[in-house]
NUKE-642213 format. One record per residue (C-alpha): residue number from 1; residue in three letters; x, y, z. Coordinates in steps of 0.001 Angstrom, whole numbers, padded with zeros to 6 digits. Last residue first. Layout:
<sites>
SITE:NUM:ALA:X:Y:Z
...
</sites>
This chain:
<sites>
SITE:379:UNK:150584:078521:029775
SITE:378:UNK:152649:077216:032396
SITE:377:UNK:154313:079894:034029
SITE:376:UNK:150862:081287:034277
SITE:375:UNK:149349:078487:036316
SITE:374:UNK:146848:075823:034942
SITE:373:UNK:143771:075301:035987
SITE:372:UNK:142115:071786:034099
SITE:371:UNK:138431:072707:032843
SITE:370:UNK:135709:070948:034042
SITE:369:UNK:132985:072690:032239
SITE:368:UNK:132669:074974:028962
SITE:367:UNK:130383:077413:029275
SITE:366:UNK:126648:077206:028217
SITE:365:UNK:125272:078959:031918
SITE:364:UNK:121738:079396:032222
SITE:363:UNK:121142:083218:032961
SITE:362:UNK:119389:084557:036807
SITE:361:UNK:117311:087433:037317
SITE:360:UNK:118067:089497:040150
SITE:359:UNK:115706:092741:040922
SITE:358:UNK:115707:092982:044971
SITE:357:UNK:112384:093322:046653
SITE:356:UNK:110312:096504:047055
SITE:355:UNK:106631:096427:048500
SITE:354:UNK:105846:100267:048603
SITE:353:UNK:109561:100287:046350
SITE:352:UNK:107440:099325:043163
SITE:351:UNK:104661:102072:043345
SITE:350:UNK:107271:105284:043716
SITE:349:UNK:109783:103677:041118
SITE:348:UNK:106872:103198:038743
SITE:347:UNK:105686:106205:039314
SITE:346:UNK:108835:108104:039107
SITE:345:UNK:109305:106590:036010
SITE:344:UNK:105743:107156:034759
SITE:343:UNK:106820:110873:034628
SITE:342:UNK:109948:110629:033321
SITE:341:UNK:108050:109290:030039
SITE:340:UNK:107605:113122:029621
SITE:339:UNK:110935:114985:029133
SITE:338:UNK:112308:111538:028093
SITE:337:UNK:110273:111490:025017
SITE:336:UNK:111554:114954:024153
SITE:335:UNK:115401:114033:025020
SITE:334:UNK:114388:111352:022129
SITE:333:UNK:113027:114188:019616
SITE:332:UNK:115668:116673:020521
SITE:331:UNK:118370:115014:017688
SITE:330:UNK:115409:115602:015199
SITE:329:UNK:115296:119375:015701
SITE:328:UNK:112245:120823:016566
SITE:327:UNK:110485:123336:014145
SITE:326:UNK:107320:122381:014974
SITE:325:UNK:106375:120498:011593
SITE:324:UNK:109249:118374:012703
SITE:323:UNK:108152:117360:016069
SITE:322:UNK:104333:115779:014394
SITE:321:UNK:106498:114326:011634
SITE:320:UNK:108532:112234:014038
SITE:319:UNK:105714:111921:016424
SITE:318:UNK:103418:109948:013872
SITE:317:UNK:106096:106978:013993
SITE:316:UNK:107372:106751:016937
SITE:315:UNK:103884:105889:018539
SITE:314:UNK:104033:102616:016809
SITE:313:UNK:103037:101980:013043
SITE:312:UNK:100766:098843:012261
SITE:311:UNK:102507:095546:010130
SITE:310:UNK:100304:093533:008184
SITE:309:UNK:103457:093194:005886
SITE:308:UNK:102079:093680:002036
SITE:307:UNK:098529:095672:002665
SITE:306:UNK:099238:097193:006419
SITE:305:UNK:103074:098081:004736
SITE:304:UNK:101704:100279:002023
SITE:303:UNK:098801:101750:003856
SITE:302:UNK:101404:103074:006143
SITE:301:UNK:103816:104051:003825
SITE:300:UNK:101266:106130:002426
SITE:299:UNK:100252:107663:005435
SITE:298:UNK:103871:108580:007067
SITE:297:UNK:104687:110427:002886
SITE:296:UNK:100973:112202:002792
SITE:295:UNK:101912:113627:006514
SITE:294:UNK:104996:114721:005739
SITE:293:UNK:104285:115968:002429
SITE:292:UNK:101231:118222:004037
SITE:291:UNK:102946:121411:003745
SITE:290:UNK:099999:124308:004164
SITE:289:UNK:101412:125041:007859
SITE:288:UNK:097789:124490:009146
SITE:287:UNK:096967:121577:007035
SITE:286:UNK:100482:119786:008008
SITE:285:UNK:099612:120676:011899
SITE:284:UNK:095857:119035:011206
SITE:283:UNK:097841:116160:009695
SITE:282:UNK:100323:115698:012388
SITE:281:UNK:097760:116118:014843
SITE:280:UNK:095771:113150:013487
SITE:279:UNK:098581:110711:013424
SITE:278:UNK:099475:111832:017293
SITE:277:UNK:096254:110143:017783
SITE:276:UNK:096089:106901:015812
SITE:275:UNK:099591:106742:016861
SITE:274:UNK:099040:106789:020188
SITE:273:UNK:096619:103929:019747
SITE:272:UNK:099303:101701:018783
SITE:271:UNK:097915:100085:015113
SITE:270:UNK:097343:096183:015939
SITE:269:UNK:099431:093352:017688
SITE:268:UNK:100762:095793:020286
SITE:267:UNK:102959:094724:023015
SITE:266:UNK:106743:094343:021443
SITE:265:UNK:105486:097128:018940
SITE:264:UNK:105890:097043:014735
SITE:263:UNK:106428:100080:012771
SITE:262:UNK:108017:103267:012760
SITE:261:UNK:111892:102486:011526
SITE:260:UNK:111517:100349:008330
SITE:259:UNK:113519:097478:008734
SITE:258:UNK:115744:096897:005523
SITE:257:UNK:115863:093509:003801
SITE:256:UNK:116909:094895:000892
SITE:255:UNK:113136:094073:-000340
SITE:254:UNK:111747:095999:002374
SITE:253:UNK:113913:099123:001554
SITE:252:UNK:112661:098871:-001725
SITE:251:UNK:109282:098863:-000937
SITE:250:UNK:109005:101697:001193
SITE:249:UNK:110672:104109:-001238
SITE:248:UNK:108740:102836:-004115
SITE:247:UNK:105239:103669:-001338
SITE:246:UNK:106680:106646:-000229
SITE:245:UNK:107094:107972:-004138
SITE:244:UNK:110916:107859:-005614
SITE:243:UNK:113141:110743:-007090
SITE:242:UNK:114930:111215:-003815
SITE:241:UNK:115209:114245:-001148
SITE:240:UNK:111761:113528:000213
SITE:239:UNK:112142:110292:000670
SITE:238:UNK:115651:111087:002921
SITE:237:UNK:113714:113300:004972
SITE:236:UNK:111172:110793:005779
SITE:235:UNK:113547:108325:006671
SITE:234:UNK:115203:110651:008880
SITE:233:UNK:112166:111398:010276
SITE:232:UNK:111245:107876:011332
SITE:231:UNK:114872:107239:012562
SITE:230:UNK:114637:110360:014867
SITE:229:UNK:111590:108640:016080
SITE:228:UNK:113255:105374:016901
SITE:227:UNK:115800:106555:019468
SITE:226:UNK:113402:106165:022313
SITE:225:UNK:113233:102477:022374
SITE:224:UNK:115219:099947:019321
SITE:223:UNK:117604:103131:018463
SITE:222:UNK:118943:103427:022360
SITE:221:UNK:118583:106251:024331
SITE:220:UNK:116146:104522:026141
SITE:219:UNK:117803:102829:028242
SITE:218:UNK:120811:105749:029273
SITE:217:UNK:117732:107775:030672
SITE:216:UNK:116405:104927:032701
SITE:215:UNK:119676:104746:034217
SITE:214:UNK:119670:108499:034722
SITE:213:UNK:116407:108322:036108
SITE:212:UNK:116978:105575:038739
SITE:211:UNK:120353:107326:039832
SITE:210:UNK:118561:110543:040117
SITE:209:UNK:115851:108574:042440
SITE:208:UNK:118812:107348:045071
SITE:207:UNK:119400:103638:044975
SITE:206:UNK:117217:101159:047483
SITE:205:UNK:119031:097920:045356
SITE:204:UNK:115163:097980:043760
SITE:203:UNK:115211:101492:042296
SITE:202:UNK:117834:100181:039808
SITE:201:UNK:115898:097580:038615
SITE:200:UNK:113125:099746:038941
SITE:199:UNK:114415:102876:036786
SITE:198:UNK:115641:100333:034078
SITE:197:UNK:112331:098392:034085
SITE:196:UNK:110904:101964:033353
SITE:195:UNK:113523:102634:030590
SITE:194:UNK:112624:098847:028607
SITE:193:UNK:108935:098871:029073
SITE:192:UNK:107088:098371:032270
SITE:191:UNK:103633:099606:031215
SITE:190:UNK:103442:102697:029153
SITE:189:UNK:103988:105704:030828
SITE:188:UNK:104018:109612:030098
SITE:187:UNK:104563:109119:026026
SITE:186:UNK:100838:110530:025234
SITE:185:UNK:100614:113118:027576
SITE:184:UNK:103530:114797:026325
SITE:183:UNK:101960:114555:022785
SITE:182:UNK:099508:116790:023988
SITE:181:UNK:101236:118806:026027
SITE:180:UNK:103157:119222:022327
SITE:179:UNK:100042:119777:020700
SITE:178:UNK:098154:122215:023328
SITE:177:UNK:101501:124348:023117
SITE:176:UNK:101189:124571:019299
SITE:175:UNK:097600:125648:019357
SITE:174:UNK:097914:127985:021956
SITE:173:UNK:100587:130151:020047
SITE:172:UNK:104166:129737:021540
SITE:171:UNK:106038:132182:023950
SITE:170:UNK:109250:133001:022017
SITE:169:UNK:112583:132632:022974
SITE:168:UNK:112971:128997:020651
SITE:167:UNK:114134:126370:023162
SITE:166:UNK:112676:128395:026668
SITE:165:UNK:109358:129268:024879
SITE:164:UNK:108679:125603:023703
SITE:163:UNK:110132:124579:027233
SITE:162:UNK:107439:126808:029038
SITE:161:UNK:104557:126585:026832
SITE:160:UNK:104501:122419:027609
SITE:159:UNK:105002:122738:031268
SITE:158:UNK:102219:125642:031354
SITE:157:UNK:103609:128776:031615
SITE:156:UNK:103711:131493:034756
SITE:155:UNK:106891:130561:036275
SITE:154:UNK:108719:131311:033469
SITE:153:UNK:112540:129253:032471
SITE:152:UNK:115299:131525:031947
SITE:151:UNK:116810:131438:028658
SITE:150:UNK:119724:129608:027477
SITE:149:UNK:122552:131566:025418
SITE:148:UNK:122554:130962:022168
SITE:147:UNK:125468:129695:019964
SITE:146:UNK:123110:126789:018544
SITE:145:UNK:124887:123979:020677
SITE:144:UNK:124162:126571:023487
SITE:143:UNK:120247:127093:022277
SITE:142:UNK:119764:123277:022268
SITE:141:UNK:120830:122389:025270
SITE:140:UNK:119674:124972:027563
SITE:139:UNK:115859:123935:025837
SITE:138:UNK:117283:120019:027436
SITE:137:UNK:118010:121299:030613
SITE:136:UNK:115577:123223:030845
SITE:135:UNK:113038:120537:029711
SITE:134:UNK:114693:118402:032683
SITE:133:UNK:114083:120711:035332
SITE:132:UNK:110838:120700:036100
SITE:131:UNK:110960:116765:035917
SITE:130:UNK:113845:116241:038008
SITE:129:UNK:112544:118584:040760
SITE:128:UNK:109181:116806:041052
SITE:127:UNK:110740:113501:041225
SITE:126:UNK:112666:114953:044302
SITE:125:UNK:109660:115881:045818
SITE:124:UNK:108361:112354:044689
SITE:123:UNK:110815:110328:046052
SITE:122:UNK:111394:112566:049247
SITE:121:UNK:107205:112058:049711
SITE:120:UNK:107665:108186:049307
SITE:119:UNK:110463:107162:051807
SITE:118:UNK:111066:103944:050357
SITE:117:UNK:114557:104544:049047
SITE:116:UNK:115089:108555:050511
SITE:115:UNK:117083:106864:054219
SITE:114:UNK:120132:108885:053118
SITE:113:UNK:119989:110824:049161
SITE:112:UNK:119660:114443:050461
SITE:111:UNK:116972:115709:050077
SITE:110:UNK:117846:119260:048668
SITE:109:UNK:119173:118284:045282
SITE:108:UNK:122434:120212:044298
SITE:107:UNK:124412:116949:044024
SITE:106:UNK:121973:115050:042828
SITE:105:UNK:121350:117220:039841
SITE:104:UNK:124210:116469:038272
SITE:103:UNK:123019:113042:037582
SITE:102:UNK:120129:114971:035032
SITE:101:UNK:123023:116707:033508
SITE:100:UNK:124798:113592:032741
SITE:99:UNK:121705:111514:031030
SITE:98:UNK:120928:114860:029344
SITE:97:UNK:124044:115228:027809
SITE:96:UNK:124435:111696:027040
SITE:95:UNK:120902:112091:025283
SITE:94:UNK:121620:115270:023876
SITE:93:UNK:124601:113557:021815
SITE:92:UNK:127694:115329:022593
SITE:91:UNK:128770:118967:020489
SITE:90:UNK:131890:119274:022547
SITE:89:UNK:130485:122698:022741
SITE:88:UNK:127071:121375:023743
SITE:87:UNK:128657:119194:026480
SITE:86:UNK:130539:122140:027830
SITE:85:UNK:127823:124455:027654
SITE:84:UNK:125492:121886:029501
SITE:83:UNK:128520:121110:032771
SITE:82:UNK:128262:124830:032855
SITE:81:UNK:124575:124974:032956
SITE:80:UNK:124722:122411:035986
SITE:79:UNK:127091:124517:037726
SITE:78:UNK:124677:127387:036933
SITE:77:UNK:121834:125804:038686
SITE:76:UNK:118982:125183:037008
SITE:75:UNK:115681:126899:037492
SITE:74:UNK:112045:124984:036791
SITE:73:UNK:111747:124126:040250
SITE:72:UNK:109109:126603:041239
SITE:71:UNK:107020:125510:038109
SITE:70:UNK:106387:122509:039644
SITE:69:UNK:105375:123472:042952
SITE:68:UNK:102755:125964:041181
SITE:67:UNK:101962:123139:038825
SITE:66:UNK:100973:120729:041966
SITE:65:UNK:099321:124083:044151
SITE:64:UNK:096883:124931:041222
SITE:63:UNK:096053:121287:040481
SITE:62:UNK:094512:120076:044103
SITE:61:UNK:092199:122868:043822
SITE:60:UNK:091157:122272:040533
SITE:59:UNK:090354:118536:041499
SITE:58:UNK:093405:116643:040392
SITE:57:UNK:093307:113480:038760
SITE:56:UNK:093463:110191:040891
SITE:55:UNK:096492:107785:041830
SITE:54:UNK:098642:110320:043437
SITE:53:UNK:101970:110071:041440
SITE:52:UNK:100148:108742:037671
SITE:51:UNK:096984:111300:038535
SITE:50:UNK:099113:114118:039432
SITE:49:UNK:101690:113444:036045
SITE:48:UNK:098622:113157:034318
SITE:47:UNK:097058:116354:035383
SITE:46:UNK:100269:118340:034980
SITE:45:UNK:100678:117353:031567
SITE:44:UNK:097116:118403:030665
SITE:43:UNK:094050:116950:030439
SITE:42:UNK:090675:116426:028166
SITE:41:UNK:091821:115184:024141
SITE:40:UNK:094660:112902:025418
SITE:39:UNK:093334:111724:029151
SITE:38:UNK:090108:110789:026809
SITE:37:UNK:092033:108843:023908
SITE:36:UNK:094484:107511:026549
SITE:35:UNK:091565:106044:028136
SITE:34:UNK:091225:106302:031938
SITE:33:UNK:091865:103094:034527
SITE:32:UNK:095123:104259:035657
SITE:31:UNK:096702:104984:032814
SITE:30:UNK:094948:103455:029923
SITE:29:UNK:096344:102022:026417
SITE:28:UNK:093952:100074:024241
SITE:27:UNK:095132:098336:020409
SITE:26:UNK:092609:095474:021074
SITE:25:UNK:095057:092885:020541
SITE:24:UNK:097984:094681:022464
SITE:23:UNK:096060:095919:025797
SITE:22:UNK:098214:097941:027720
SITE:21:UNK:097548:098826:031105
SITE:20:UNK:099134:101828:032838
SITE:19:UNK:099596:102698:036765
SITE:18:UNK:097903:099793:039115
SITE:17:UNK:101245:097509:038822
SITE:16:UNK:101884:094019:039841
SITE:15:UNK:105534:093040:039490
SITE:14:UNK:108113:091033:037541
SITE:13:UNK:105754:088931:035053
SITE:12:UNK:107700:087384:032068
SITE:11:UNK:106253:087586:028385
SITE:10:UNK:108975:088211:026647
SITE:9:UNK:112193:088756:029352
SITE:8:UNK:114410:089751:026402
SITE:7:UNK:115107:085841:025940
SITE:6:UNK:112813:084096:027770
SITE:5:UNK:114459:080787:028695
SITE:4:UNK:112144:078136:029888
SITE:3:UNK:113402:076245:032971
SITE:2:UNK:115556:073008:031963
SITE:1:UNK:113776:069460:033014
</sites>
């Protein structure tokens, strides 16, 4: 009898993980046995990324030496910054940019690369490095495409100040900082999804971390994972620039046939509880600012697909408005998610090479069989 084919892997297990749990019926995410909801409203960046390496949150004094280690390794070489201007002049996607930036790395890292699979302190030093130094990368970015030159990162901001201060040369007010760690906190991990499974398939042949990161990196690029928010702003953009309502807008794109970027999850059946919670930042931020379009436009389409589809925004979906009402440009919004979800990559490299084994699925072949060779001179 033939084995089952999963297309996309659906539903196939290929490890055992203690670092998120999803649950798609009940619309629950948790790293490591918290609530997102709590780990959301209570900690910081630096606390998750502590709790998803060392498998507990910090006590303060376990905290103050993490971020101070972080912060350390903020800097970026100048080769690297070269390799940044270049890309920004030749006006690449971030993502590329940041995918070849982050490779870069490797050659100025420290540890060097022999006996590091399995070794978990160089993993994690060296994840350490990569994420202090991607939002500088990304900030460096930005300002060169801009005709800017970057800015130094600080030592003495938070994660989330630090790149908000580094992309626009001004240290942000509290309440904008608290938003974006936030929303950082929010996109850290979630279960082996389409990036992560890069990182460990990669992680697996006993590669070199960069080389885990910058394949996870070239994953989610893509327009069905981390590309998706810039879609969901786009759309909203293009709403507002029409004579139509959300809800006329919404429902002629679904009877085109159109897939309305935003909505529907692989894992979750009901409303992704990120959204739920990046949902009610992006109205408080719309209150604040005194332009609540953004957020009227996300809600009514959302009301407007529950009633005729069923169908409950993802995390992309909240985020896009959440990022604009910041001043963020959309192109930044997927470098953004990688800026945090590098966190649970680490992780998940970290936890699956304690007990690593080769990644090598197998395809059933549907090619022709039996076929008569024939040499070249007789073709």
């Amino acid at each position: 009898m033939p084995e089952e084919l999963r297309k996309g892997l659906e539903g196939v297990l290929v490890a055992e993980s203690s670092l998120s749990d999803i649950d798609g019926s009940a619309g629950r995410l948790v790293y490591r046995g918290y609530a997102i909801e709590d780990l959301a409203r209570n900690t910081s960046f630096e606390e998750v990324l502590y709790l998803l390496w060392e498998g507990h949150l910090p006590t303060e004094s376990e905290l103050e030496p993490f971020e101070a280690k972080m912060a350390e390794e903020r800097a970026v070489r100048e080769e690297v910054l070269s390799t940044v201007r270049e890309l920004a002049a030749a006006e690449e996607n971030p993502m590329a940019a940041l995918r070849t930036a982050v490779s870069m790395l490797s050659a100025y890292d420290p540890d060097d690369s022999t006996g590091e699979a399995g070794d978990g302190e160089i993993t994690q030093r060296k994840g350490r490095r990569i994420t202090a130094k991607m939002p500088t990368i990304v900030a460096a970015y930005k300002r060169l495409r801009d005709g800017d030159e970057p800015i130094e990162p600080r030592t003495d901001l938070s994660h989330a100040a630090n790149f908000l201060y580094m992309l626009n040369g001004e240290e942000p007010e509290d309440t904008i900082a608290d938003v974006f760690d936030m929303a950082l906190v929010v996109h850290a991990d979630h279960g082996i999804n389409a990036s992560t499974f890069a990182a460990m398939v990669t992680a697996s042949t006993l590669s070199d971390l960069h080389s885990s990161v910058t394949s996870a990196i070239g994953a989610l690029k893509g327009d069905l994972h981390g590309g998706a928010n810039q879609n969901v702003m786009r759309t909203l953009l293009e709403i507002d620039e029409h004579d139509l309502t959300a809800v006329e807008w919404a429902r002629e794109a679904l009877e085109s046939g159109e897939r309305i970027p935003g909505f529907g999850h692989r894992v979750y059946d009901v409303k992704d509880p990120r959204a739920k919670i990046l949902g009610a930042k992006s109205k408080a931020l719309g209150k604040a600012a005194d332009e609540f379009k953004w957020y009227s436009y996300s809600r009514a389409i959302e009301e407007f697909m529950a009633k005729e589809t069923g169908i409950a925004p993802n995390v992309d979906f909240y985020s896009a408005s959440m990022y604009y009402q910041m001043g963020i440009p959309i192109d930044l919004y997927t470098p953004i998610f990688a800026m945090s979800r590098v966190g649970g990559w680490v992780a998940h490299v970290l936890e699956y090479q304690e007990d690593n084994r080769l990644i090598r699925p197998r395809a059933r072949y549907v090619g022709p069989e039996d076929r008569e060779f024939v040499r070249i001179d007789q073709r």
